[in-house]
C-alpha positions in Angstrom: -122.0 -47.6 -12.9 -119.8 -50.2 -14.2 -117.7 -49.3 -17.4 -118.1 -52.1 -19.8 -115.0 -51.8 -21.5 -112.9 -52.8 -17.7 -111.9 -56.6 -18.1 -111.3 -56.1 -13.5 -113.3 -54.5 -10.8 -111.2 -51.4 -9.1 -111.0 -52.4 -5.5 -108.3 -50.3 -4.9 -110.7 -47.4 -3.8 -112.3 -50.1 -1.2 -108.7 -51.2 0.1 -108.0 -47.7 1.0 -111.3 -47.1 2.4 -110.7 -50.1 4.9 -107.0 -48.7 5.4 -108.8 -45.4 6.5 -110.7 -46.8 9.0 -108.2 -48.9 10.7 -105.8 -45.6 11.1 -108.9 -44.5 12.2 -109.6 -47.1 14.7 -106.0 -46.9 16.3 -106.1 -43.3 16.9 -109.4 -43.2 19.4 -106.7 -43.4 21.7 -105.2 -46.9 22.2 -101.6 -47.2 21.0 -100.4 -49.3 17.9 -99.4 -52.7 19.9 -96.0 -53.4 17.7 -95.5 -49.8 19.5 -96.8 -50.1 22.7 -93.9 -52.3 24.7 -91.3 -49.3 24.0 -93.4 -46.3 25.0 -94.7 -48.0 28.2 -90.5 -49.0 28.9 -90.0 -45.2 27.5 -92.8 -43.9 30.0 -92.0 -45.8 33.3 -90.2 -43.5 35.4 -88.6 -46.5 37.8 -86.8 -47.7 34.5 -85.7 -44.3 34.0 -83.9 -43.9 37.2 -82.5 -47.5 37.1 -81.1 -46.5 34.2 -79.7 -43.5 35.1 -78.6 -44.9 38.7 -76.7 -47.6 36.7 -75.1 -45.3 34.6 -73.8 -43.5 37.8 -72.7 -46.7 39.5 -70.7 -47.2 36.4 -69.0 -43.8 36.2 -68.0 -43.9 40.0 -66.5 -47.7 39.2 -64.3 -46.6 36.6 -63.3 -43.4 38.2 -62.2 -45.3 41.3 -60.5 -48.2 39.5 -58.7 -45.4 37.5 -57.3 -44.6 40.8 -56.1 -47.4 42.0 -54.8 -48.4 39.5 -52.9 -45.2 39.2 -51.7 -44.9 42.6 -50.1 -48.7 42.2 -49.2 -48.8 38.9 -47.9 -45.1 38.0 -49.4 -45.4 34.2 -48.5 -41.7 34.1 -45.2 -42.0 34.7 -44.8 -45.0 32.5 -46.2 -43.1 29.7 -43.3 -40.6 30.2 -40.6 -43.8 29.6 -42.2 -44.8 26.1 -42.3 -41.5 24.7 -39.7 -42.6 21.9 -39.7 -42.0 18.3 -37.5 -43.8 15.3 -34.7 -41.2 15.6 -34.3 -41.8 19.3 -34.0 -45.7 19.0 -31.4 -45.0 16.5 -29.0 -42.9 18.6 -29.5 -44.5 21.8 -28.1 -48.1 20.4 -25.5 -46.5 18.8 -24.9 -44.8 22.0 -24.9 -48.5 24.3 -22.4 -50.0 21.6 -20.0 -46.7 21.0 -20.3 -44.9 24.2 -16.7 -43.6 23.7 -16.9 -40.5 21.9 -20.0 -39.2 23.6 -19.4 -36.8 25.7 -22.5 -34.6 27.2 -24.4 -37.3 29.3 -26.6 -34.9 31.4 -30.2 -35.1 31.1 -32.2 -32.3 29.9 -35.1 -30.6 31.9 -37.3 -27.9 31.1 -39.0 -26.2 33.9 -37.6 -28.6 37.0 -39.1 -31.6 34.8 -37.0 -34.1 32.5 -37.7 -33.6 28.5 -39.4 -37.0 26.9 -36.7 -39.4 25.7 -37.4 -38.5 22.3 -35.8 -35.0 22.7 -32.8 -36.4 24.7 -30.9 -39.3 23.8 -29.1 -39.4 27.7 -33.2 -39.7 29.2 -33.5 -43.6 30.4 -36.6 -45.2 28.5 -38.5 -48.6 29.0 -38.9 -49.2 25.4 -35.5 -50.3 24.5 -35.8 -52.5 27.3 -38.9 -54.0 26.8 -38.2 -55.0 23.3 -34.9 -56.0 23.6 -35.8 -58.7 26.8 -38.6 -60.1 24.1 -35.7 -60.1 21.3 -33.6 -61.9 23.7 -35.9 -64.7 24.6 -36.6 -65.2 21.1 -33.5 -65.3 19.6 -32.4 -67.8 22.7 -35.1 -69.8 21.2 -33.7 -69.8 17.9 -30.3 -71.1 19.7 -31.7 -73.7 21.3 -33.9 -74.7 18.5 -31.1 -74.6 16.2 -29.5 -77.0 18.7 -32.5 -79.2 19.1 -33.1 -78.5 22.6 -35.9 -76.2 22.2 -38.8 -77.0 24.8 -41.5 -74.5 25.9 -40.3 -75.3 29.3 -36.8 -74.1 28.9 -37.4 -71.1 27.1 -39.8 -70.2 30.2 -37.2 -70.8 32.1 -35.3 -68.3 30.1 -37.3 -66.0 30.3 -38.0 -66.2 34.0 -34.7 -66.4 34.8 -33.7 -63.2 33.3 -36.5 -61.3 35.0 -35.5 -62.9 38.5 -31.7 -61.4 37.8 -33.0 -58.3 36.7 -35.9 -57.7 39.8 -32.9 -59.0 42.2 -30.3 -56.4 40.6 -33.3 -53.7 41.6 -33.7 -54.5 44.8 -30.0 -54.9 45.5 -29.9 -51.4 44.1 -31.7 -49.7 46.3 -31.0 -51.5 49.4 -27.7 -50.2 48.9 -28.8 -46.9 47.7 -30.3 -47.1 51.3 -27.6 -48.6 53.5 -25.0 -45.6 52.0 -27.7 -43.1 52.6 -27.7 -41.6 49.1 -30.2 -38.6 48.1 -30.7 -39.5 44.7 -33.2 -38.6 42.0 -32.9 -42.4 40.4 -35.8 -44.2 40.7 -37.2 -47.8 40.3 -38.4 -47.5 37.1 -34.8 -45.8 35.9 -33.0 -48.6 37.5 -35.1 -51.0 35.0 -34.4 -48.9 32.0 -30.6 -48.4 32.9 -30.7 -52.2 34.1 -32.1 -53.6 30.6 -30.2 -52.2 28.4 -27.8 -55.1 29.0 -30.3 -57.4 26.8 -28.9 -55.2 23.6 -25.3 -56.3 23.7 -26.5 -59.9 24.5 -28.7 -59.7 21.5 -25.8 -59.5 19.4 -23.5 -61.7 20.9 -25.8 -64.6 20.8 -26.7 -63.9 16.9 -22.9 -63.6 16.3 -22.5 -66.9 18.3 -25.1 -68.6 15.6 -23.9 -66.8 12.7 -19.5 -67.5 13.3 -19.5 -69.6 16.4 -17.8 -69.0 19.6 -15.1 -67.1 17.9 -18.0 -64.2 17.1 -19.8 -64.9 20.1 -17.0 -64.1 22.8 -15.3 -60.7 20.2 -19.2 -58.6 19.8 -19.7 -60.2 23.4 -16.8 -58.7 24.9 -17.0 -55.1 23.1 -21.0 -55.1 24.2 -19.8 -56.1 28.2 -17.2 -53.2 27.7 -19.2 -50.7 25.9 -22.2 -51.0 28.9 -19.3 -50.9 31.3 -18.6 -47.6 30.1 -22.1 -46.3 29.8 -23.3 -47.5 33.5 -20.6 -45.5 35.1 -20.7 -42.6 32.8 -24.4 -42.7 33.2 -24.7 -44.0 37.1 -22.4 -41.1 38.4 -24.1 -38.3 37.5 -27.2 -39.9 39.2 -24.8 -41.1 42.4 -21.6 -39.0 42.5 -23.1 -35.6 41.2 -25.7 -35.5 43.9 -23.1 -35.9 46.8 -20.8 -33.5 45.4 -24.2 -31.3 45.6 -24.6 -32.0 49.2 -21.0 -31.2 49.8 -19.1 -33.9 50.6 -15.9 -34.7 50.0 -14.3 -36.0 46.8 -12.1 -38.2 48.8 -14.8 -38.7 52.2 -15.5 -42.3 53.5 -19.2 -42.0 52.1 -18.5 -40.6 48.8 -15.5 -43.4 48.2 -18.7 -45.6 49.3 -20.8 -44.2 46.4 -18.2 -44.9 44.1 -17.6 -48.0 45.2 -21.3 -48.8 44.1 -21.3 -47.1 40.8 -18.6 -49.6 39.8 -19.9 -52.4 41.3 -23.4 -52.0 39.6 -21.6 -51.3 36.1 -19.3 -54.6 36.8 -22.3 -56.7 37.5 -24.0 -56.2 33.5 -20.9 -58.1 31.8 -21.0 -60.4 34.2 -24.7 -61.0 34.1 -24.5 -60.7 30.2 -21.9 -63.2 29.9 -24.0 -66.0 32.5 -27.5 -66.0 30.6 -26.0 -65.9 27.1 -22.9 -68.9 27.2 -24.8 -71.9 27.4 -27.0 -70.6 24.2 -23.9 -70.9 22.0 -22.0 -74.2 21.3 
């Protein structure tokens, strides 16, 4: 019976009778249908092993492409070159512009295997390198900006210029390594760490060019062409020289006079090569 003091009728006991019976309705045993797409995807067995079949296919890609890519490219290896920290960086510049006073230049190895550059400052890296080629082509982009003859075209010739010198160095390397028959534990990617060190003395001479003129430019210039001098036969012999005197031959022999003959020759070719792609930067 109907109070008459309520101003509304209560429906709310009607609303949740109604709300009753559709639960009620939905469970005799047909699914809710904002459900029912995901439970039949959920419950089909052929999109189960589709999915799992792709999931395969993609495991075996990437294991594969891992390999190749591993057998061309050693990513292993080059992991080994960058493993540098601040202190490292620090020494081994000093050590490419005062190579003088240094005196222990063999590499470390612990169990048969070379420490990581950051633990030996004599250990040939790729970072150096790397940044110092990028350095170089942007300070020779400053030079030739400050001279108005900045294009995007000449400074790619820069660039690929310097990488054509350095990938014929390499392969002049080793075809010589090969002609003289030397048993030698440098490889290609030490060649290119040894090879690009270079791009640090021409660094500087080409800021010193911009900075005091050709006066600055040819003095840091020529102590940076002497200073990697020094350091590529200092460095090269132990690689070269060392391993024949291991194999026994002669100090004074035909072959080792051969292998000296190409330890200076590679260390004469960096002031060279320094001095052709940095002179016409500086005016």
């Amino acid at each position: 019976m109907a109070d008459p003091h309520q101003l509304f009728d209560d429906t709310s006991s009607a609303q949740s009778r109604g709300y009753r019976a559709q639960q009620a309705a939905s469970g005799l045993g047909y699914p809710a249908t904002s459900t029912l797409p995901q439970a039949a995807f959920l419950a089909d067995p052929v999109s189960n092993m589709a999915m799992a079949y792709g999931s395969s296919l993609a495991a075996q890609g990437k294991e594969l492409v891992d390999k190749n890519i591993d057998r061309f490219i050693p990513v292993t290896k080059l992991k080994y070159y960058f493993a540098v920290d601040t202190v490292y960086v620090g020494k081994k510049l000093g050590l490419l512009v005062f190579p003088y006073l240094h005196q222990d230049w063999e590499v470390q190895y612990q169990q048969d295997t070379p420490v990581a550059p950051r633990f030996d400052v004599n250990a040939p890296d790729l970072y150096i390198p790397a940044m110092a080629f990028i350095t170089y082509i942007l300070v020779a982009g400053l030079a030739l900006g400050t001279q108005d003859r900045f294009s995007p075209d000449l400074l790619g010739l820069q660039a690929s210029s310097a990488l054509a010198w350095l990938a014929l160095e390499v392969v002049a390397i080793l075809l010589s390594l090969y002609l003289v028959t030397v048993n030698t534990d440098l490889t290609t990617i030490d060649l290119v760490a040894f090879l690009g060190y270079k791009y640090v003395g021409m660094i500087g001479g080409v800021l010193m060019g911009l900075l005091f003129g050709k006066m600055g430019y040819y003095l840091v210039l020529g102590w940076c062409c002497v200073s990697i001098f020094v350091f590529m036969i200092r460095t090269l012999r132990l690689k070269i020289l060392a391993q024949a005197a291991a194999e026994g031959v002669p100090v004074r022999g035909a072959r080792n006079q051969l292998r000296m003959y190409l330890t200076m020759a590679v260390a004469a070719a960096q002031p060279l090569l320094m001095y052709w792609l940095t002179f016409h930067l500086v005016r």
